[in-house]
MDTraj code that builds the backbone (N, CA, C; nanometers):
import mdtraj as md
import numpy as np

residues = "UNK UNK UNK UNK UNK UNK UNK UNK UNK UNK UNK UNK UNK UNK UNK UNK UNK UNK UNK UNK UNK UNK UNK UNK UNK UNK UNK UNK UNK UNK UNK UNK UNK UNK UNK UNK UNK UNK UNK UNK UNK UNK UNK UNK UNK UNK UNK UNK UNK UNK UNK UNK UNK UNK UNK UNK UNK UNK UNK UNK UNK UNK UNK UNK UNK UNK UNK UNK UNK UNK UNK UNK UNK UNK UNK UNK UNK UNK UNK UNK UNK UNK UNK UNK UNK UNK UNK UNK UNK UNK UNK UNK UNK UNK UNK UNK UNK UNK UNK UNK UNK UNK UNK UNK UNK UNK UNK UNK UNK UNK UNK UNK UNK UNK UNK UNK UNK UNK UNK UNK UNK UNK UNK UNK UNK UNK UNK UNK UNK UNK UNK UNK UNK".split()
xyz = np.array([
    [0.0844, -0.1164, 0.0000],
    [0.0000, 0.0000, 0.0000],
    [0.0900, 0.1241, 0.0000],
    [0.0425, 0.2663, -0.1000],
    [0.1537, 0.3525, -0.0852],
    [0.1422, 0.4067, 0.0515],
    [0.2489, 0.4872, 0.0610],
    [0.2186, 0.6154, 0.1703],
    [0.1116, 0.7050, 0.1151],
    [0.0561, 0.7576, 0.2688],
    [-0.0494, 0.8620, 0.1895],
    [0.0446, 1.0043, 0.1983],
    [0.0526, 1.0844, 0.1293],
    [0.1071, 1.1995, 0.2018],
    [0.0212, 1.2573, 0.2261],
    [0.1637, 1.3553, 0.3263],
    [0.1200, 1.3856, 0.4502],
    [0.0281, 1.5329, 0.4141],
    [-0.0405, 1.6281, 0.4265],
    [-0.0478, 1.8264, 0.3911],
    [0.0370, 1.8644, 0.4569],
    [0.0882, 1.9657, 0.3533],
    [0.2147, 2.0763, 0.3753],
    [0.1609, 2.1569, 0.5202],
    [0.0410, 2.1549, 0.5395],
    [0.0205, 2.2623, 0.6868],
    [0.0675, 2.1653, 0.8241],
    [0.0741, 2.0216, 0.7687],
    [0.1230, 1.9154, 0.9147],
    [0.2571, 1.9257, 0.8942],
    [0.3138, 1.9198, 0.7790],
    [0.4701, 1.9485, 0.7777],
    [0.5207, 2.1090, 0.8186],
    [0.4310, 2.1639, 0.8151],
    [0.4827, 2.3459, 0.8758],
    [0.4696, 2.3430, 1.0333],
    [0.3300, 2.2520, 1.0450],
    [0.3401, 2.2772, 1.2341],
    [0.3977, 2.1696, 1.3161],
    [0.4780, 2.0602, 1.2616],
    [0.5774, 1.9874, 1.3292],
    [0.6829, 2.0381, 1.2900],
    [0.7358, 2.1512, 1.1843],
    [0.8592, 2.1526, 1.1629],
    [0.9107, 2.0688, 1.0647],
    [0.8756, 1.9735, 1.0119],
    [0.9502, 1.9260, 0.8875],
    [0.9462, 1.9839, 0.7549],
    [0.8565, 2.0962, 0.7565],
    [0.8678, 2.1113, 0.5646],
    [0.9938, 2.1571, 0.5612],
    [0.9790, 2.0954, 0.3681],
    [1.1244, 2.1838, 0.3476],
    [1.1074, 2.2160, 0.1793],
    [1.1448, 2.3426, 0.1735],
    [1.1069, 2.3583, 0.0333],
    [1.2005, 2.2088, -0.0923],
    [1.2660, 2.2277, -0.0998],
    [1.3030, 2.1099, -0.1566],
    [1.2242, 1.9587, -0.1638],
    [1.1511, 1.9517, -0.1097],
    [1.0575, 1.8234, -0.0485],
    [0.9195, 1.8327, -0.1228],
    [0.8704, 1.9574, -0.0487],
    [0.7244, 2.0154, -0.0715],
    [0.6902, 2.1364, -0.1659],
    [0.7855, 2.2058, -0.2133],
    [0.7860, 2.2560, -0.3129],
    [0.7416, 2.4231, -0.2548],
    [0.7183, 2.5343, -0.2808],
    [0.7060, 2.6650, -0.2321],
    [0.6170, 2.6920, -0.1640],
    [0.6032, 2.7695, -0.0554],
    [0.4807, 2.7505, 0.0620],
    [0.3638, 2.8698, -0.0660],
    [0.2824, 2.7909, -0.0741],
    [0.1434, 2.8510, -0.2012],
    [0.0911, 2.7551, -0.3044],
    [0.2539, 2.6625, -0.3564],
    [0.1945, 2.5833, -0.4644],
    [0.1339, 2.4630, -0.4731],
    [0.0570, 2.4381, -0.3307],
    [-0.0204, 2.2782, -0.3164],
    [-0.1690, 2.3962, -0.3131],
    [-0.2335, 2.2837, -0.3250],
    [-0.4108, 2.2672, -0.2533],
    [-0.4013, 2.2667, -0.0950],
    [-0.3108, 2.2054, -0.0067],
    [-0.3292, 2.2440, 0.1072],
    [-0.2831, 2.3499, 0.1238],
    [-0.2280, 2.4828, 0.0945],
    [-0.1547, 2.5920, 0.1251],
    [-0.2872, 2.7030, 0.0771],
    [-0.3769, 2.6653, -0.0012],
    [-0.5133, 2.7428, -0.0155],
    [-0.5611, 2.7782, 0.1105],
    [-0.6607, 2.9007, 0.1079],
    [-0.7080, 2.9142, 0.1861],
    [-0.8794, 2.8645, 0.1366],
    [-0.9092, 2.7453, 0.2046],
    [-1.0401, 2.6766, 0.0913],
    [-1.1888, 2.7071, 0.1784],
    [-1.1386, 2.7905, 0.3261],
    [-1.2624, 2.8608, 0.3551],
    [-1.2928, 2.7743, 0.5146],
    [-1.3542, 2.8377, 0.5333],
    [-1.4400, 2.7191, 0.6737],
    [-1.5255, 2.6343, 0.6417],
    [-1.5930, 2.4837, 0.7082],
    [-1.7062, 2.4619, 0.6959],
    [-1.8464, 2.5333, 0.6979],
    [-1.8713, 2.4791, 0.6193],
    [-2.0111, 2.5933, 0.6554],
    [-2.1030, 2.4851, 0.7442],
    [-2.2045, 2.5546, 0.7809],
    [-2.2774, 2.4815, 0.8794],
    [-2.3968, 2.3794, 0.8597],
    [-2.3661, 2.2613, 0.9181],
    [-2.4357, 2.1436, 0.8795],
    [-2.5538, 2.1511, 0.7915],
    [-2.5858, 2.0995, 0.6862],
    [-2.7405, 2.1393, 0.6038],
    [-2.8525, 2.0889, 0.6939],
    [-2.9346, 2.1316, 0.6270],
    [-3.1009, 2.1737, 0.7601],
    [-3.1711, 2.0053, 0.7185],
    [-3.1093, 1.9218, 0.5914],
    [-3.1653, 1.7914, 0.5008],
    [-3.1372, 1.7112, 0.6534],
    [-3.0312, 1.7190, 0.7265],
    [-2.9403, 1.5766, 0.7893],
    [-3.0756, 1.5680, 0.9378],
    [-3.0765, 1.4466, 0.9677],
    [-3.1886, 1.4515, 1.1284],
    [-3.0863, 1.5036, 1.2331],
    [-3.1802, 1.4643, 1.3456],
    [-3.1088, 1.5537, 1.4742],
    [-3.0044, 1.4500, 1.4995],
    [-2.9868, 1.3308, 1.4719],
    [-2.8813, 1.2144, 1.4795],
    [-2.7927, 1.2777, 1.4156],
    [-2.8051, 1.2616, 1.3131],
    [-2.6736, 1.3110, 1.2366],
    [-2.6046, 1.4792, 1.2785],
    [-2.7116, 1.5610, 1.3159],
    [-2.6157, 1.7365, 1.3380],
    [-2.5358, 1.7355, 1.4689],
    [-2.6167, 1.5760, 1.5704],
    [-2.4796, 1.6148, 1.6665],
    [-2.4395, 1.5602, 1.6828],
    [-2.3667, 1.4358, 1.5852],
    [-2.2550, 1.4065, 1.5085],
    [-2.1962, 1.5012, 1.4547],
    [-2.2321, 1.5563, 1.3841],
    [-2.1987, 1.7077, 1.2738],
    [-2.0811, 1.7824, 1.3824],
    [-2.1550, 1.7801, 1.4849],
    [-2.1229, 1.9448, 1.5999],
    [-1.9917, 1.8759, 1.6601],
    [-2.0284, 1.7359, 1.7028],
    [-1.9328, 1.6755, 1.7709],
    [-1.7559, 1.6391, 1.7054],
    [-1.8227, 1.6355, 1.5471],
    [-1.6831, 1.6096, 1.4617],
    [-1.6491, 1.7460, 1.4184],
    [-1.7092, 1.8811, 1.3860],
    [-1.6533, 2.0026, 1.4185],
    [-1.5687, 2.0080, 1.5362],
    [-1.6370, 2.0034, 1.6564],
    [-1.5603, 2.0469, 1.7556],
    [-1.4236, 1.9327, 1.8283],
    [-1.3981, 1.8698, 1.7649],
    [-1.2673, 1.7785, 1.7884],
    [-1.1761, 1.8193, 1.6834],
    [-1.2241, 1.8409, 1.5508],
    [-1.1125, 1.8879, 1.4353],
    [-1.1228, 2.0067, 1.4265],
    [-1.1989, 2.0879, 1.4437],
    [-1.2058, 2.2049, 1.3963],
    [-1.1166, 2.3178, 1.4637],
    [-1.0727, 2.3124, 1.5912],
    [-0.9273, 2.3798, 1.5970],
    [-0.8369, 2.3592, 1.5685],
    [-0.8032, 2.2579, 1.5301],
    [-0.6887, 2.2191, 1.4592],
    [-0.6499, 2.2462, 1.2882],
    [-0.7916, 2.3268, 1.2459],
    [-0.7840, 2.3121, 1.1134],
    [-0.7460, 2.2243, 1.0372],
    [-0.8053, 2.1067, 1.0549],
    [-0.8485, 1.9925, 0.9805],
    [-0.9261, 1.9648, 0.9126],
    [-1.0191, 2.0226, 0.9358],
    [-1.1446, 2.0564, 0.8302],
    [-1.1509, 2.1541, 0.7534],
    [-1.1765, 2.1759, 0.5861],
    [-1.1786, 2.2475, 0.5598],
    [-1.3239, 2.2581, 0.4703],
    [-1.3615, 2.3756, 0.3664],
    [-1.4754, 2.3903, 0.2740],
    [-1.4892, 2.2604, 0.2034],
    [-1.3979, 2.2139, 0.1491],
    [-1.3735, 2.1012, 0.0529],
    [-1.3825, 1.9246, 0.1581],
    [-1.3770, 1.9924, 0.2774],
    [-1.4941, 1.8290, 0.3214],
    [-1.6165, 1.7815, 0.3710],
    [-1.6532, 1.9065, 0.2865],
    [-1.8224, 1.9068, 0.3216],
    [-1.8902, 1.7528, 0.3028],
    [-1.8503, 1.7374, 0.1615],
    [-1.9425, 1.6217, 0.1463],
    [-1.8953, 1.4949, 0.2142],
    [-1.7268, 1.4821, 0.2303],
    [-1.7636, 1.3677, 0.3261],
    [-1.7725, 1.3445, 0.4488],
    [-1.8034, 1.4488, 0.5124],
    [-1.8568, 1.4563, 0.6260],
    [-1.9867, 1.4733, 0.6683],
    [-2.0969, 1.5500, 0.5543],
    [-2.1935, 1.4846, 0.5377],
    [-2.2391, 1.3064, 0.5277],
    [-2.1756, 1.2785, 0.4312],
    [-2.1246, 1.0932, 0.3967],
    [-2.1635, 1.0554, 0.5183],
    [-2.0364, 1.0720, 0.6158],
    [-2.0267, 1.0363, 0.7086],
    [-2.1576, 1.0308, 0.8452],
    [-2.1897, 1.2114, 0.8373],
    [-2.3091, 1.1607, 0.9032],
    [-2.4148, 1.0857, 0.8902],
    [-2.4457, 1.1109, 0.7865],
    [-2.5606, 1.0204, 0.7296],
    [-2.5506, 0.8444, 0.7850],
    [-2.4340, 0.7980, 0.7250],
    [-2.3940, 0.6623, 0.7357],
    [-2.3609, 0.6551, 0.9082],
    [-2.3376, 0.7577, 0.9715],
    [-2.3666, 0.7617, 1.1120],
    [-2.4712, 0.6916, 1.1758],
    [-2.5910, 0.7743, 1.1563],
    [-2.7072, 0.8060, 1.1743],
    [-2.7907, 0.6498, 1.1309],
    [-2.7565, 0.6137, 1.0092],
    [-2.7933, 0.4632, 0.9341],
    [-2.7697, 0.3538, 1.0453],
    [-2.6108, 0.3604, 1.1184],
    [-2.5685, 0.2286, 1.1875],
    [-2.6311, 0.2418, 1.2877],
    [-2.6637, 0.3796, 1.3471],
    [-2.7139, 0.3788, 1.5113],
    [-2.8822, 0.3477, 1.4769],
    [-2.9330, 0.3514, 1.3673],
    [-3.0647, 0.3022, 1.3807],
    [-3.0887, 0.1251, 1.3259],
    [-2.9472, 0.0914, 1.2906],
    [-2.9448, -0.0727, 1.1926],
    [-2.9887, -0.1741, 1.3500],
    [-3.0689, -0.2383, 1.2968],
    [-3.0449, -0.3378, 1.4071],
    [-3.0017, -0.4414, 1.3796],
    [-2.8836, -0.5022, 1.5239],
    [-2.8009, -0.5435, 1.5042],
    [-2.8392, -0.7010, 1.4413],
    [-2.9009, -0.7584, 1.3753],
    [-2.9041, -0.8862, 1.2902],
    [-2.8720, -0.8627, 1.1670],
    [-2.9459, -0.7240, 1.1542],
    [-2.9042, -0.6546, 1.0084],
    [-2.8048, -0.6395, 0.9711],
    [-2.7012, -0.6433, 1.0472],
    [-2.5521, -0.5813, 1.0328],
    [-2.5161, -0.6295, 0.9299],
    [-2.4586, -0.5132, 0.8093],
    [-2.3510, -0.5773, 0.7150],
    [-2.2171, -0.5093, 0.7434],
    [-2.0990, -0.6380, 0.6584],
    [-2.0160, -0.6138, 0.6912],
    [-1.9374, -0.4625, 0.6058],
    [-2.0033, -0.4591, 0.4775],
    [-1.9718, -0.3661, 0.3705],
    [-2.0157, -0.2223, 0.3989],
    [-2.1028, -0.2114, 0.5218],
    [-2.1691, -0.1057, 0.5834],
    [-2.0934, -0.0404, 0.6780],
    [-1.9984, -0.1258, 0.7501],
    [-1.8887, -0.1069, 0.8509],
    [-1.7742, -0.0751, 0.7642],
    [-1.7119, -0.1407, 0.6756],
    [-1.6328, -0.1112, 0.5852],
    [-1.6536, 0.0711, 0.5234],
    [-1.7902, 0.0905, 0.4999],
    [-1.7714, 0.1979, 0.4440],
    [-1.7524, 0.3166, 0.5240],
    [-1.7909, 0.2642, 0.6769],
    [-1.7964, 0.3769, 0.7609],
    [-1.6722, 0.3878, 0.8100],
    [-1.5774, 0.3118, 0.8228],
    [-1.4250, 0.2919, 0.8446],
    [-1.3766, 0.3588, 0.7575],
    [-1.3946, 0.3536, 0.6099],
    [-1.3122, 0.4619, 0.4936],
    [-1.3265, 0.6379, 0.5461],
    [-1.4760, 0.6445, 0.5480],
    [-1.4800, 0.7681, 0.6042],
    [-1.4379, 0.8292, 0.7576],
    [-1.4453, 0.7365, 0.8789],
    [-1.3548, 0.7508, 0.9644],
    [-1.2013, 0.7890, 0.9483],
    [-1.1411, 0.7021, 0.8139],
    [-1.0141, 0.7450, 0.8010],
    [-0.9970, 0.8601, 0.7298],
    [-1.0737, 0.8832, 0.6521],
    [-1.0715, 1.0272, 0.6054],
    [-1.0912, 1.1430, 0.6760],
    [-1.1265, 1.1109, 0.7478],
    [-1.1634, 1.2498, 0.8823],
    [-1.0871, 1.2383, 0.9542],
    [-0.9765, 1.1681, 0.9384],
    [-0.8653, 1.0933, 1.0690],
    [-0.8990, 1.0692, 1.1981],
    [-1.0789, 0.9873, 1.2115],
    [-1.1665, 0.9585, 1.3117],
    [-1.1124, 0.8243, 1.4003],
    [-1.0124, 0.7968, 1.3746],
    [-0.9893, 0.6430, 1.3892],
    [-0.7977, 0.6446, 1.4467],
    [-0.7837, 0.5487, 1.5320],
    [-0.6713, 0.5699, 1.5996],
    [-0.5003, 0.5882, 1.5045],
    [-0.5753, 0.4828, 1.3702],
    [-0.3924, 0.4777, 1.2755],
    [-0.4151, 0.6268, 1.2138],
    [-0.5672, 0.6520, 1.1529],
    [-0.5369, 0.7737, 1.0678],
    [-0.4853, 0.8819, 1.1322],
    [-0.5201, 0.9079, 1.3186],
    [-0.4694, 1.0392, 1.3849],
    [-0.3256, 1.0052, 1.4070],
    [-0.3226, 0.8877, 1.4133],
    [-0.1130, 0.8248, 1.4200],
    [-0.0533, 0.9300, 1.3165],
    [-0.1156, 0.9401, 1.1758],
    [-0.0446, 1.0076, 1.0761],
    [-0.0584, 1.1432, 1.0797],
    [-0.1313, 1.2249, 1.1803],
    [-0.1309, 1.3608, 1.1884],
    [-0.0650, 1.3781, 1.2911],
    [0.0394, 1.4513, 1.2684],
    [0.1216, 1.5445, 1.3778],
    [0.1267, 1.7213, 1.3790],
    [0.0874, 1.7310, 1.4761],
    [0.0497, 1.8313, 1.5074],
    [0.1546, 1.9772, 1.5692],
    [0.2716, 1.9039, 1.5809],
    [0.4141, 2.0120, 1.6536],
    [0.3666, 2.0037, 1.7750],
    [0.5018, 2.0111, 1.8100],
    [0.4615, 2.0589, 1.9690],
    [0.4768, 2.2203, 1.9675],
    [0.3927, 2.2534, 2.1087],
    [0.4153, 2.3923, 2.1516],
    [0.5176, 2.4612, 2.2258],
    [0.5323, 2.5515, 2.2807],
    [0.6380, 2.6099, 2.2968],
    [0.6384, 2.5433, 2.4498],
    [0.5786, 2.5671, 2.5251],
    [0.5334, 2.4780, 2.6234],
    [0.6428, 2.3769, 2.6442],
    [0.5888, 2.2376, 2.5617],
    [0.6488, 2.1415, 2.5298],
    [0.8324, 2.1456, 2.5351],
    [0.8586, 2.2344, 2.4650],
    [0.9764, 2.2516, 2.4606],
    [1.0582, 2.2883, 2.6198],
    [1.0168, 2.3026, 2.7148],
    [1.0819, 2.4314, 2.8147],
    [1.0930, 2.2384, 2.8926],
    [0.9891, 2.1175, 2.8943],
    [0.9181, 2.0286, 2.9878],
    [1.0216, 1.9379, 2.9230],
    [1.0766, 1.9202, 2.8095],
    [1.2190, 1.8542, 2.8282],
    [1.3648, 1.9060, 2.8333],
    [1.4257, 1.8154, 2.9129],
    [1.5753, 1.8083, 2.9806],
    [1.6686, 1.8455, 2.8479],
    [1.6329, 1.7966, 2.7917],
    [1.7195, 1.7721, 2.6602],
    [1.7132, 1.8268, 2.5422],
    [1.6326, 1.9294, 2.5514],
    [1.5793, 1.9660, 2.4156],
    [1.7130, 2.0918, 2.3769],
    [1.7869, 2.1474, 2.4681],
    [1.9383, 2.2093, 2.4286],
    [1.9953, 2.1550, 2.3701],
    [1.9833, 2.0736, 2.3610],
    [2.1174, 1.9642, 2.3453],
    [2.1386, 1.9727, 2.1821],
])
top = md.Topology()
chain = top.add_chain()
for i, resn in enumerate(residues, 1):
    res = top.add_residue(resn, chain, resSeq=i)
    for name in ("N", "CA", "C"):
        top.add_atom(name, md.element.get_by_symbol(name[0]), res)
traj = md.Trajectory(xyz[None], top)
């Protein structure tokens, strides 16, 4: 399986970009400014908006979310909203499968947040011994 790469804004706030690597800070799609989410559509039930609110407010300071994942985070709620009403005899397995793709796309799931690094803060820095060195 390839690597996924990583966005140039996770390589700026851990410190690894490097122009040579990633090419000039402007010339990706992540270096856009592609807007905020806008706010959940009025179509989704009350299942799904606080899902909606709940996956805003875990990514959304981090700027992880941007305009351009509207729809699969819609996706997502929806197919939310589907499993918490499936009853469980019904269960398919291709139904779980699909809700796992979109978990990883939202980096909802423990390997996909493995691949986001976030930098440490300045903070961080003062709380190790060694960081002079």
């Amino acid at each position: 399986m390839p690597n996924i790469r990583k966005p140039n804004v996770l390589h700026t706030t851990s410190g690894t970009f490097r122009k040579d690597r990633h090419g000039e800070v402007g010339e990706s799609l992540d270096d856009k400014d592609l807007g905020d989410l806008p706010p959940p559509p009025t179509f989704l039930s009350r299942t799904a908006t606080v899902e909606w609110f709940r996956v805003v407010a875990i990514l959304g300071p981090y700027k992880l979310l941007k305009g351009t994942d509207y729809g699969v985070l819609i996706a997502y709620c929806q197919l939310f909203e589907a499993i918490s009403k499936m009853d469980p005899d019904d269960f398919k397995a291709t139904v779980f499968t699909q809700f796992r793709g979109y978990c990883n796309d939202l980096g909802l799931t423990p390997v996909s947040r493995s691949k986001i690094n976030l930098g440490k803060g300045e903070n961080d820095k003062h709380d190790n011994p060694y960081s002079n060195l």
